[in-house]
N, C-alpha and C positions, 0 to 999 in steps of 0.2 A: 480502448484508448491507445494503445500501448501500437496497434496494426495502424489504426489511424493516423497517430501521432510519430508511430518512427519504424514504420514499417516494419513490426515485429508482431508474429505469430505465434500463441503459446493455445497449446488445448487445453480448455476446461479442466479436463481430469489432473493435469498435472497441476496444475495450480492447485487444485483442494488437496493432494499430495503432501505439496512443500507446504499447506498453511498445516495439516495435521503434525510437522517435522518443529514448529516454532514452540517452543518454551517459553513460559510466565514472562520473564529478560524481553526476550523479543519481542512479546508482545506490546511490553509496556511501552518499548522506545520508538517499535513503529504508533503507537496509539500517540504519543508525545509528539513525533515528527508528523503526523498527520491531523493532531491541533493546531500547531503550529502554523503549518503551511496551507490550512483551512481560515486560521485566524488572519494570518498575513490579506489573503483575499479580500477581507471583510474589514480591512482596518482594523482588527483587534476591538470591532465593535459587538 
């Protein structure tokens, strides 16, 4: 999405990198923000 969407390229391997670098905190607030902006889609149905 991210190449699609805003012409950005990132490899695989670094990403599973930076997700292994995320702490409990982080996780919980990207899991929060990605409710959120999942429910907003959906009308919070």
């Amino acid at each position: 999405m991210l190449e699609e969407n805003f012409g950005i390229t990132i490899d695989l391997d670094k990403v599973y990198k930076m997700m292994d670098k995320l702490d409990d905190k982080a996780i919980e607030e990207l899991s929060t923000i990605t409710y959120q902006n999942t429910a907003n889609l959906f009308n919070q149905k």
